[in-house]
N, C-alpha and C positions, 0 to 999 in steps of 0.2 A: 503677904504683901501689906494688909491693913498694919501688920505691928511694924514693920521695918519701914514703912513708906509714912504711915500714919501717928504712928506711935503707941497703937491701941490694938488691944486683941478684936476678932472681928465676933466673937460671939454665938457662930453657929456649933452647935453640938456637932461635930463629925462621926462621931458612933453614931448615931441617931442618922446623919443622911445615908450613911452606908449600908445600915439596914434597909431603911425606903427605897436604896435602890433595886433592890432585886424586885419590887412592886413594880418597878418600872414594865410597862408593856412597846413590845415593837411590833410594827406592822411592814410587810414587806422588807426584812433587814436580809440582807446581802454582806456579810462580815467574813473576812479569813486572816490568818497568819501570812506576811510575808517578810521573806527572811534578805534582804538588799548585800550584806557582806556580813563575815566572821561576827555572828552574834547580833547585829545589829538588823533590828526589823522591826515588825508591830503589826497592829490590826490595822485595812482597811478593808475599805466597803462604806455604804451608807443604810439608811434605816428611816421610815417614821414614828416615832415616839407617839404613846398615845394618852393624854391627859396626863403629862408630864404635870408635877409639883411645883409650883413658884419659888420652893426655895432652890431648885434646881437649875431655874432660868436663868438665874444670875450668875450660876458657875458657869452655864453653858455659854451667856455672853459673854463674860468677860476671859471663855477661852477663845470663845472666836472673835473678838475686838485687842484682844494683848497679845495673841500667840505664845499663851499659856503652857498650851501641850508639855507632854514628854517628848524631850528630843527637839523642840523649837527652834534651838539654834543650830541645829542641823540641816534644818529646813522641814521636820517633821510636827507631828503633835497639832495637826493643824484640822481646826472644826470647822464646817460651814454649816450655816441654822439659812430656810429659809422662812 
């Protein structure tokens, strides 16, 4: 989005957060597969994250203020942070 919308790469190393994520810890997550038609499905469930990273925040907003997700215009991909 920052290059196409902005004009400029956004900067963050993505190998580097993808690593960090498996540091990620959850507490009480509740997650499963489900499968809605011919191929089409995903994870829900919800979870809390615990001492989640600041460079993670900003993904995690801007999935739940843009409807970022996978599948968004389907009506999927969709995050809520309280």
């Amino acid at each position: 989005m920052a290059f196409y919308f902005g004009g400029s790469e956004s900067g963050y190393d993505f190998k580097w957060l993808a690593k960090q994520s498996h540091l990620v810890e959850w507490e009480n997550a509740e997650f499963h597969w489900d499968e809605w038609e011919k191929g089409k499905g995903g994870m829900v469930g919800y979870g809390y994250v615990l001492g989640i990273m600041p460079e993670f925040q900003l993904f995690l907003l801007a999935g739940r203020y843009f409807n970022i997700g996978k599948g968004a215009a389907f009506g999927f991909g969709q995050i809520k942070l309280n």
